[in-house]
N, C-alpha and C positions, 0 to 999 in steps of 0.2 A: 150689774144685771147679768143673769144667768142664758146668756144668746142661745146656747143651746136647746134651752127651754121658750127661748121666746116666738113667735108668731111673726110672719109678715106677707100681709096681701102684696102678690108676686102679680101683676097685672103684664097680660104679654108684652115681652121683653119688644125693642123697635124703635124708632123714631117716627114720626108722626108729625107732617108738614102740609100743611091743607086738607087732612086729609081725620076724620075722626071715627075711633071703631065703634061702631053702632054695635056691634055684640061682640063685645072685649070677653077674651076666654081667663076668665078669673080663677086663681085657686090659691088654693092657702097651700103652704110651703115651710117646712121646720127650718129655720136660718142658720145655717150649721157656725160653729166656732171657726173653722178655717172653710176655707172655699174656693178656688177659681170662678168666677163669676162674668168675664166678659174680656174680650181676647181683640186687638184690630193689629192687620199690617200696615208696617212702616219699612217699606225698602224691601229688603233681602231678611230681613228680621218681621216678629210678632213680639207684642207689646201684651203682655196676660197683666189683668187685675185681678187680686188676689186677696180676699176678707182675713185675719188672723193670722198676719204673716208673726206680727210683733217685731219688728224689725227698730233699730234704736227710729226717735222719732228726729225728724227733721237735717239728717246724717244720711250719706249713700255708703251701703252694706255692703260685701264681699259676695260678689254674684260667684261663687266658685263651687258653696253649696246646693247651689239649685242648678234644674237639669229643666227643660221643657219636654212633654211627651206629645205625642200627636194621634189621632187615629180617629176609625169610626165609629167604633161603638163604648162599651165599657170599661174608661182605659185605666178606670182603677181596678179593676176584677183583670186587667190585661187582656180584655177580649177584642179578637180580632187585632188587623197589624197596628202595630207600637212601632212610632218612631221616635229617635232620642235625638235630642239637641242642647249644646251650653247655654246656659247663661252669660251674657254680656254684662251688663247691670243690672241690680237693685237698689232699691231705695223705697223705705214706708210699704207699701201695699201693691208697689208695682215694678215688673221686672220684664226684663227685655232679652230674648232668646233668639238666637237665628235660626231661620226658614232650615227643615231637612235638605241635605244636598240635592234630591233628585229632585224639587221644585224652587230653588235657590232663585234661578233663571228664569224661571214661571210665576212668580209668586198666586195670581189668578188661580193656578191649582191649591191652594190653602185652601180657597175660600168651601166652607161648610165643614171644614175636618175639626173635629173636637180635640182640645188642648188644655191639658192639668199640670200643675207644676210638680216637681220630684225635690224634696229638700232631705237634708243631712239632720239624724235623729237620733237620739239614742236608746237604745231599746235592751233594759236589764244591763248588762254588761259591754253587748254588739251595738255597734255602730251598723247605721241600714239606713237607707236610702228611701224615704216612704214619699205616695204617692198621694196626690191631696184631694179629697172630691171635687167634681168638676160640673158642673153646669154651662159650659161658654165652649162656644164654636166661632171658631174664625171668621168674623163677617167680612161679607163682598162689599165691595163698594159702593156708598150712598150717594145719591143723587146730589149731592154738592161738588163731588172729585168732578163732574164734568164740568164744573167751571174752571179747571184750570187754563183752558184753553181760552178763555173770555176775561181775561184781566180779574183779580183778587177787590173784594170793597176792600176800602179804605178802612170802616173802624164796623168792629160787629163786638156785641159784649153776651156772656156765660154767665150763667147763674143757679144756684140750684136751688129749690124752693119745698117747702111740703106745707101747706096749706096756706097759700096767699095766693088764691084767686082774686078775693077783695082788695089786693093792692098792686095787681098786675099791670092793668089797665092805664092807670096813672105814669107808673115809671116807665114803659114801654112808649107813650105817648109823647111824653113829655122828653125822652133821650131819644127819641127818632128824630125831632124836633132840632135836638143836639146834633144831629149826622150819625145816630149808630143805626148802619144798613141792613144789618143780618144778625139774626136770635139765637142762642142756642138754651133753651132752658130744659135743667135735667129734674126731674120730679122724682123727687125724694117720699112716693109713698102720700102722695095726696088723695084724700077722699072729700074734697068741697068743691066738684064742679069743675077743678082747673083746665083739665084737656079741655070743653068745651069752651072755657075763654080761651085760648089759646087758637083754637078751631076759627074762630070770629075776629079775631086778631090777625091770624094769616089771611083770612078771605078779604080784610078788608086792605092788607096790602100791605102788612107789619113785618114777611118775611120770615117768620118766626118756624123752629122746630121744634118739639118734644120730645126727649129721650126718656123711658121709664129708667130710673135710678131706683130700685126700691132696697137697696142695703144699707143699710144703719149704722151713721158714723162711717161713710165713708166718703165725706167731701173732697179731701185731698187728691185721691183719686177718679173722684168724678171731676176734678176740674184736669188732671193729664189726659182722660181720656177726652174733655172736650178742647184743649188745647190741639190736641194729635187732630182731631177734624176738622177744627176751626184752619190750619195753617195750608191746607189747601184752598183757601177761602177768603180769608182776610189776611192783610199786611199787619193789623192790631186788633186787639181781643181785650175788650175791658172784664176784668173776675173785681162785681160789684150785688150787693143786693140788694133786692126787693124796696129798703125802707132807705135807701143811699140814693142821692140826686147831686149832682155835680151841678155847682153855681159857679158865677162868671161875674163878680163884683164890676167889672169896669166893661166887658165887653157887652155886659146885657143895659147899660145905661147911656151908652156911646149907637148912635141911628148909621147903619150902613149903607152901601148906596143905594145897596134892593135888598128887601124882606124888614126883617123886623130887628132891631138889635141886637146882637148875637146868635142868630140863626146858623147851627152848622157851625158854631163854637168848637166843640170837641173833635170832629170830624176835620177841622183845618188844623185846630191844633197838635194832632196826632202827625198830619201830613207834613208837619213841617221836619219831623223828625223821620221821616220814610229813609232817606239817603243815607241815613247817618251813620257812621262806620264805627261808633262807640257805645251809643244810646240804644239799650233795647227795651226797658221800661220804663214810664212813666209814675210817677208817684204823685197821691195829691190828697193832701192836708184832709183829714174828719175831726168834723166840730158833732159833738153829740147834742141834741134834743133833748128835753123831756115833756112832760104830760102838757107844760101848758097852759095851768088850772084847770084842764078838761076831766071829765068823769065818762064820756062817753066817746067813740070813735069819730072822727069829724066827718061828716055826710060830704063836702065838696074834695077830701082827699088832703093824707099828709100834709102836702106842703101847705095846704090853707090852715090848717089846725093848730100844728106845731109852729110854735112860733120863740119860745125862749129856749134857750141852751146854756151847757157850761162854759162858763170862759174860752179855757184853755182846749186846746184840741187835744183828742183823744187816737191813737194811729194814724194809718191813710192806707189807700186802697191803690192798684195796679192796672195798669196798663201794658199789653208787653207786645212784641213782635214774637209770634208762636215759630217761627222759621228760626228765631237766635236762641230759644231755649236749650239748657242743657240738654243731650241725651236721656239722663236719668227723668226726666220731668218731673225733677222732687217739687214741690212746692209747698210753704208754710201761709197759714193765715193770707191767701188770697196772691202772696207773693211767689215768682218761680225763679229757681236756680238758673243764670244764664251761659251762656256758653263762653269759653275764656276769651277775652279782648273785652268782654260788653259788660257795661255797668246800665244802674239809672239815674233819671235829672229830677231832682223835686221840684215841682211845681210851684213858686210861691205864691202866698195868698190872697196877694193882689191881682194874681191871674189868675185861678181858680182852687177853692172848696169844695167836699162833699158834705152837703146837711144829711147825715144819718139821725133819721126820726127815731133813734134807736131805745128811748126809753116813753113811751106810749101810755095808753091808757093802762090803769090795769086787768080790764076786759083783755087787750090783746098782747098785754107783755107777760101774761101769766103764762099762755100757749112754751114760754122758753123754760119752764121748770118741764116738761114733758120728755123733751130731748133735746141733746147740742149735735149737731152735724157733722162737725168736726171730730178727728180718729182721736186725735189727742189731747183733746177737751173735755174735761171730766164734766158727768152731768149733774145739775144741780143740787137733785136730791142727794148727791152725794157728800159727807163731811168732807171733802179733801177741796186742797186750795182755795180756801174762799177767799187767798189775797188778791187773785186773780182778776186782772185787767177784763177779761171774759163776763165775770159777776157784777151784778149791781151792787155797787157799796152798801153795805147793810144790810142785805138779802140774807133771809138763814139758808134752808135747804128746804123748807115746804112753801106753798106758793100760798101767802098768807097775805093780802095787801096791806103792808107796814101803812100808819095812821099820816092822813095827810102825803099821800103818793102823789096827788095832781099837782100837787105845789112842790113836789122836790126837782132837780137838778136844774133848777133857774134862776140862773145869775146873769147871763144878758137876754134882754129882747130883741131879737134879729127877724126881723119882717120884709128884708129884704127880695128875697124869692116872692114871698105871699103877694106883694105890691108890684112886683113887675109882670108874674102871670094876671093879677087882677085888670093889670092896665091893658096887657097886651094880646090876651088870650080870654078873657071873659067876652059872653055874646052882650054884645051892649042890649039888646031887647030884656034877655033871663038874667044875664048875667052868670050863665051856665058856663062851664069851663071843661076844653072838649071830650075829658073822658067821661063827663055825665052827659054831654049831648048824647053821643054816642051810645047810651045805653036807654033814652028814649025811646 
């Protein structure tokens, strides 16, 4: 894809927590090949996000090349004062500079100054130091840092999404339920209504924020930068999505001594690893789904619908303590580099799965030949790696629904989850299950 040429509804940049813009200032925006795009402080340092670094993938880079610049106004035309600073670290798409000397000790004076990265080029014969366009100003502080002084939740999970309003509701519900306290979800450029579920979600006490994310292919760094927020805020941070639901084979079938069997499952189990001077992420087993024999999307939600999958499990997804991350906050496929001492504990399966719904009807599993999220994930339409763990087996590159899709990837029937929300969470009158009550 030709980024340069490509288009993206750029919706004002912000977070958005109770709070919905009734006349959002929209405009269209040419999405340049390289970019500084959004900038936060960490300490005495600024952490810049950066589109089209091309740096090797999933490796941390030689920050020696890159310089941070600082100022108020055009600070690739050099207008107005320019101030220089190192680079500390790089890695992928994001790099770590330290604050100019004469706000080191203040960092609060950052806040609002515009920051572009300077990288090492070559130009004809000369080597030159070129300046990268810049869109990001150093943001102040969001209203989550004043909880430091009020004790951290225990478990809060990130996720980035672009058009799964339709399935928000569900997973939000149903892992509050689990014990996850606080939201962070980054919006990847949605246009189906999502801010205002989201809107309705917080009022009714879900906690939840909105970050606009609108740059393409750039998950890896939308999830550092929601790490870096998330760790004044939570002790754990699950990076899971939308169509992922963490099950509890034995603790959802075992009656505790108050609530409902497994109630605040995840949320205790996280905490038991809080102290722990080795463990910084969690890991846990993904069984994939498919269609189901369905043709159409199931009206009571996922987990009623999907109900067969493949045998064997397919990855797993993280859990981490945002405080033990490495510096660089490289992170791969949902997982983050940790800092030296700390490893993770896998999960076994007898204590808990995630049922990724991940291969759907194909009304809604066509939406993934459009685009992949991920920097380093080729997209579909493209000839390249189609051996790829990423692709549906047998998938060419145009989204054509291969013959007999409702019936492929089911080898066992697991109605596990389906049968203990039916027992324990359907209204015995409707027999409604609460993310449909709730939208009565």
């Amino acid at each position: 894809m030709n980024y340069s040429a490509a288009m993206v509804d750029l919706r004002r940049q912000g977070e958005m927590s109770g709070h919905y813009w009734s006349s959002r200032s929209n405009q269209t925006a040419k999405m340049w090949d390289k970019v500084a795009y959004d900038a936060a402080l960490d300490g005495d340092t600024v952490v810049v996000f950066i589109k089209g670094l091309n740096l090797r993938p999933h490796k941390i880079s030689d920050p020696t090349q890159f310089s941070c610049h600082f100022g108020l106004k055009n600070l690739e035309k050099h207008e107005g004062s320019l101030l220089r600073t190192k680079a500390v670290t790089a890695a992928q798409e994001v790099v770590r500079c330290l604050l100019p000397r004469g706000i080191r000790n203040n960092p609060e004076k950052a806040h609002g100054l515009r920051v572009t990265l300077g990288h090492d080029t070559v130009n004809g014969r000369a080597r030159v130091h070129e300046l990268m366009p810049s869109v990001s100003r150093i943001r102040g502080s969001s209203p989550e840092v004043k909880r430091r002084n009020r004790g951290k939740y225990e478990l809060c999970a990130c996720t980035m999404v672009w058009n799964q309003a339709s399935a928000l509701r569900e997973w939000i519900a149903y892992h509050a339920w689990l014990g996850v306290q606080r939201w962070f979800i980054y919006d990847n450029n949605s246009d189906d209504g999502i801010d205002k579920v989201i809107e309705d979600l917080d009022v009714e006490g879900y906690n939840i924020s909105r970050k606009t994310w609108p740059w393409i292919k750039t998950q890896e760094a939308g999830f550092s930068n929601c790490a870096l927020r998330a760790r004044d805020e939570c002790n754990w941070v699950g990076f899971f999505d939308v169509d992922e639901f963490f099950y509890f084979p034995h603790a959802f079938h075992h009656q505790g001594e108050q609530g409902l069997p497994g109630e605040n499952s995840l949320q205790l189990l996280v905490a038991n690893f809080s102290s722990s001077t080795t463990v910084a992420e969690i890991r846990t087993t993904c069984h994939s789904f498919g269609p189901s024999g369905l043709s159409l999307p199931p009206k009571q939600g996922v987990t009623m619908g999907y109900t067969c999958r493949l045998q064997s499990p397919e990855r797993h997804k993280s859990i981490v303590r945002p405080d033990m991350l490495d510096v660089t906050l490289l992170n791969v496929v949902h997982h983050f580099r940790l800092r030296e001492g700390f490893g993770y504990h896998n999960l076994p399966e007898s204590t808990a799965v995630i049922n990724h719904y991940k291969y759907q009807v194909w009304e809604t599993f066509k939406a993934k030949f459009f685009r992949r999220v991920a920097t380093y994930v080729v997209d579909w339409q493209e000839d390249q790696n189609k051996g790829s763990k990423d692709r549906a087996p047998g998938l060419g590159t145009e989204a054509i629904e291969p013959p007999n899709w409702r019936l492929q990837f089911c080898e066992v029937w697991d109605t596990g989850l389906k049968d203990f929300l039916l027992s324990y969470f359907a209204d015995p009158a409707t027999g409604l299950l609460p993310w449909e009550r709730s939208l009565l």
